[in-house]
C-alpha positions as CSV (number, residue, x, y, z in Angstrom):
1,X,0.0,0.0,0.0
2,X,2.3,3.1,1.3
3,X,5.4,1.2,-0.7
4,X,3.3,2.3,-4.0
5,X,3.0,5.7,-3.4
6,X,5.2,8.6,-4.0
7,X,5.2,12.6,-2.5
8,X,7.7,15.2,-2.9
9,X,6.6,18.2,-0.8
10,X,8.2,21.3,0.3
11,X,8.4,22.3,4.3
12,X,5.6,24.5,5.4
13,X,3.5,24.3,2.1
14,X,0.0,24.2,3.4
15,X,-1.3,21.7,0.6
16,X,2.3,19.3,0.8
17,X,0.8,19.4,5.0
18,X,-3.0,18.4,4.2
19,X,-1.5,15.3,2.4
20,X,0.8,14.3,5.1
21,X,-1.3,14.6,7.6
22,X,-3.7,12.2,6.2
23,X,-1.6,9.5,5.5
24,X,-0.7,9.5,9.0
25,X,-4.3,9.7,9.8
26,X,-5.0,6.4,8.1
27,X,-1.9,4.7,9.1
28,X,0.1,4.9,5.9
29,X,3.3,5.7,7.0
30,X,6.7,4.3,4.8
31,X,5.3,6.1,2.0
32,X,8.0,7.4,-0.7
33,X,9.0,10.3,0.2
34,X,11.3,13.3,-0.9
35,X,12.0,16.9,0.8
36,X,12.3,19.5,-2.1
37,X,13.4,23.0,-1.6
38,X,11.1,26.2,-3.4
39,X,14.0,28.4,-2.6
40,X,16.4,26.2,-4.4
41,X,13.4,26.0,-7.1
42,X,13.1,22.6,-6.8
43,X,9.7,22.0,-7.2
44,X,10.5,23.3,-10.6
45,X,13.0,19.7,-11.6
46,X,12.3,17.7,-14.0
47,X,11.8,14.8,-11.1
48,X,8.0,17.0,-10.3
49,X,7.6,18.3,-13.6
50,X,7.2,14.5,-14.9
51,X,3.7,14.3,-12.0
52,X,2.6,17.4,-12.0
53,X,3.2,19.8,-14.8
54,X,2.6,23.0,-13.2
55,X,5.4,22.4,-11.5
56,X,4.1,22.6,-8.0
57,X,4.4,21.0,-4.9
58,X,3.0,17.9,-3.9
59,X,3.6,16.0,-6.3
60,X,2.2,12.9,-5.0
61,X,1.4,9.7,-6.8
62,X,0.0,6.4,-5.2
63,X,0.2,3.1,-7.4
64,X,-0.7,4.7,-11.1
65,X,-2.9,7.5,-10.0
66,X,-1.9,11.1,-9.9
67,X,-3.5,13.2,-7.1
68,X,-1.6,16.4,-7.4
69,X,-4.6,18.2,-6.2
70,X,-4.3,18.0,-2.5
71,X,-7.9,18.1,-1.6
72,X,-8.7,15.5,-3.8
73,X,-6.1,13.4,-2.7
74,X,-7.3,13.6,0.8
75,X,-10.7,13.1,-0.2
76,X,-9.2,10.5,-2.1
77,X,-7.4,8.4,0.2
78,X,-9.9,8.7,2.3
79,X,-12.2,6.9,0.0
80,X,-9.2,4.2,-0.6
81,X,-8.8,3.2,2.7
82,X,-11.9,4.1,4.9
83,X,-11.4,1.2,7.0
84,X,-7.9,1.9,8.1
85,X,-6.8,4.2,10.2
86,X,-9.0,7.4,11.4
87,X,-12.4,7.9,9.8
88,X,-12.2,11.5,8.2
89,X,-15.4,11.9,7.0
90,X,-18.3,12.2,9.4
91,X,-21.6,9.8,9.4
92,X,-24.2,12.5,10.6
93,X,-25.6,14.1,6.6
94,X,-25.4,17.7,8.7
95,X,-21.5,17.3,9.7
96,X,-20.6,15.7,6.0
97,X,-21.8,18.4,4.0
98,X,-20.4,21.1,7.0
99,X,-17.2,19.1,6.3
100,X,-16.8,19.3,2.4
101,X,-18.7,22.9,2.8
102,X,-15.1,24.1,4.8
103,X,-12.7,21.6,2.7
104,X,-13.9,23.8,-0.2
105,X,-13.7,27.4,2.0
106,X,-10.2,26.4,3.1
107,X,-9.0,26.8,-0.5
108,X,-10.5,30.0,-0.8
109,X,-8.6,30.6,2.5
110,X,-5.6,29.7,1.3
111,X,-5.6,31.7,-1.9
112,X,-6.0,34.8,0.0
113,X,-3.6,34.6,2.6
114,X,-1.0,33.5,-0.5
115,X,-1.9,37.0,-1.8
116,X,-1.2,38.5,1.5
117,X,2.0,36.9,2.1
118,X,3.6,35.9,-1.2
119,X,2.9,39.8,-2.7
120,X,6.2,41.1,-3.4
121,X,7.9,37.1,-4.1
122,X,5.4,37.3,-7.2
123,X,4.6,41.2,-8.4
124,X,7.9,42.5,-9.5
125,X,9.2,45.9,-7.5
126,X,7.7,48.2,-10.4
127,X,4.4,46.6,-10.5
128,X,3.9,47.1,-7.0
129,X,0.9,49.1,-5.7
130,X,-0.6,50.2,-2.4
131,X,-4.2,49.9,-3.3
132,X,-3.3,46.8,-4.5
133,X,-1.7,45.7,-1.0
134,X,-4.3,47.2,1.1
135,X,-7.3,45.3,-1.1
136,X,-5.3,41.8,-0.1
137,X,-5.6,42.5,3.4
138,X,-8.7,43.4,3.5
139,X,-10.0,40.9,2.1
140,X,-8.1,38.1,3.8
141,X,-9.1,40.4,7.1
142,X,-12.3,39.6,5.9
143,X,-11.8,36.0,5.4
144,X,-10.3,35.0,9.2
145,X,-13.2,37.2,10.6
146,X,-15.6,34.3,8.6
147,X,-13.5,31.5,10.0
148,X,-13.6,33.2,13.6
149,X,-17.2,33.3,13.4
150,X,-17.6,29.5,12.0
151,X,-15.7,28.4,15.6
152,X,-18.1,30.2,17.3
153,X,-21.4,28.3,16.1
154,X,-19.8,25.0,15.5
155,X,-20.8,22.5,18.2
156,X,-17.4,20.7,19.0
157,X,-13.8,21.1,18.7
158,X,-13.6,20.5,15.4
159,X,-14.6,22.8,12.0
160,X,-17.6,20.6,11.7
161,X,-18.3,19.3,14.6
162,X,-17.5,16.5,17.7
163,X,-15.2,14.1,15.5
164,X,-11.5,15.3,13.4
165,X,-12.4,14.8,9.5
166,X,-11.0,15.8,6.7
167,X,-11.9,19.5,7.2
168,X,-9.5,19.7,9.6
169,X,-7.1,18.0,7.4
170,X,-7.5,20.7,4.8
171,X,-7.9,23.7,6.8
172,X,-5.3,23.1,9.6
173,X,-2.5,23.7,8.1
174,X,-3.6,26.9,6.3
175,X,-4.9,27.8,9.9
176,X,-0.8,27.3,11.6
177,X,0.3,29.3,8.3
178,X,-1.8,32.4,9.7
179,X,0.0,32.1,13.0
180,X,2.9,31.3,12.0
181,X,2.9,34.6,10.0
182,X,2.0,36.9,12.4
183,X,-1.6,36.6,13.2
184,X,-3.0,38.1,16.3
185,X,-4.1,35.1,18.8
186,X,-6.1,37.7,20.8
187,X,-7.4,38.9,17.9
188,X,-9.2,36.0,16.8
189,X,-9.2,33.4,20.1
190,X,-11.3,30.9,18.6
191,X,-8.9,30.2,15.9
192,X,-6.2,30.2,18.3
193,X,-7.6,28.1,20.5
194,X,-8.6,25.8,17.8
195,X,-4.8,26.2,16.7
196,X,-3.3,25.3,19.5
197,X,-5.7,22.3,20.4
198,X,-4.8,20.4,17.3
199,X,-1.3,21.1,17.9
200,X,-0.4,17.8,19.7
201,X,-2.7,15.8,17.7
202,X,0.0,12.4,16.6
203,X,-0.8,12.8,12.8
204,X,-0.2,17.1,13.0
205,X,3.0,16.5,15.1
206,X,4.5,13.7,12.9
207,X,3.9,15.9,10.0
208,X,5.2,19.3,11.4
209,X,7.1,21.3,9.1
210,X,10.9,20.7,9.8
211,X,11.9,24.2,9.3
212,X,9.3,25.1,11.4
213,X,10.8,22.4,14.7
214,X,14.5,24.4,13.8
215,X,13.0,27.6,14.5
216,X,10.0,28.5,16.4
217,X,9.9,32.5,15.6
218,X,8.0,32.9,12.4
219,X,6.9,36.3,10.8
220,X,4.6,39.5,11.5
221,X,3.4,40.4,8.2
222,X,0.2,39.1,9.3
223,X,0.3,41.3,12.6
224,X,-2.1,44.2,11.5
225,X,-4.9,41.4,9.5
């Protein structure tokens, strides 16, 4: 099973982390695996290019299917292997479409706070504007007041409910990114609380980002969201 599959994944990449976390979560460890470097533009090599041709990280490949989509390799090892491991997807009709409601969200998420964070990596100096800067942040201002607000109605520790599925999976790490950048905890207490919580879960500790264990002080650029 884990012998056929393949990831290359970059440290602190929210989508690389969703992946990981899951095949911990269903008990899949001695998967192939390879640290790649972005700043070393690694995840540029022929080695992903031949998975995933946009040239992104994961890359992941289990037996002759190619799930470079991290979502949907979640969703779909989930689906592979239901019966081992941790159940990630909830029985209860309410809490499964809650869950794939905030798998969906947490991409949105994502996308915003890589607008936020990654603006001057990817617009070059002269293309730079403050309108431009001040829109991003706003809106992903926006976005963490929605998923403050979602912890506060939910009924459970989890994004959609009592039990840990694949919402957490694929929001989690997008969550630690937030923090890790700079985000005020007593700003937004429910998402730190929810932050910290998961924090010692086995599957979210085995699949911390390395560069993250080396050096616990992360960034403020996310101070004033």
């Amino acid at each position: 099973m884990a012998q056929d599959m393949l990831l290359l994944w970059g440290s602190g990449s929210p989508p690389c982390w969703r992946v990981m976390i899951t095949l911990e979560e269903k008990n899949l460890q001695g998967y192939n695996q390879k640290l790649l470097s972005f700043e070393k533009g690694e995840h540029k090599s022929k080695e992903v290019m031949d998975i995933n041709p946009r040239g992104q990280l994961p890359a992941f490949k289990c037996g002759d299917n190619i799930l470079n989509e991290s979502c949907a390799a979640c969703m779909f090892l989930e689906s592979q292997f239901k019966s081992q491991g941790n159940k990630l997807t909830p029985d209860c009709p309410n809490e499964l479409a809650l869950m794939y409601q905030r798998v969906m969200e947490g991409i949105e998420l994502n996308l915003k706070s890589g607008l936020v964070i990654y603006y001057n990596y990817k617009v070059p100096e002269n293309e730079r504007h403050d309108t431009a800067v001040k829109r991003n942040r706003e809106a992903l201002t926006t976005e963490v007041k929605l998923w403050e607000g979602y912890l506060e109605k939910v009924k459970g520790d989890f994004l959609a409910g009592n039990t840990f599925t694949l919402a957490d999976v694929c929001v989690y790490p997008s969550i630690s990114y937030l923090f890790r950048f700079g985000l005020c905890e007593e700003r937004y207490p429910k998402l730190a609380a929810y932050y910290h919580r998961l924090k010692s879960r086995p599957s979210i500790k085995a699949s911390w980002p390395p560069h993250w264990l080396e050096s616990s002080q992360g960034q403020d650029m996310l101070k004033g969201i």
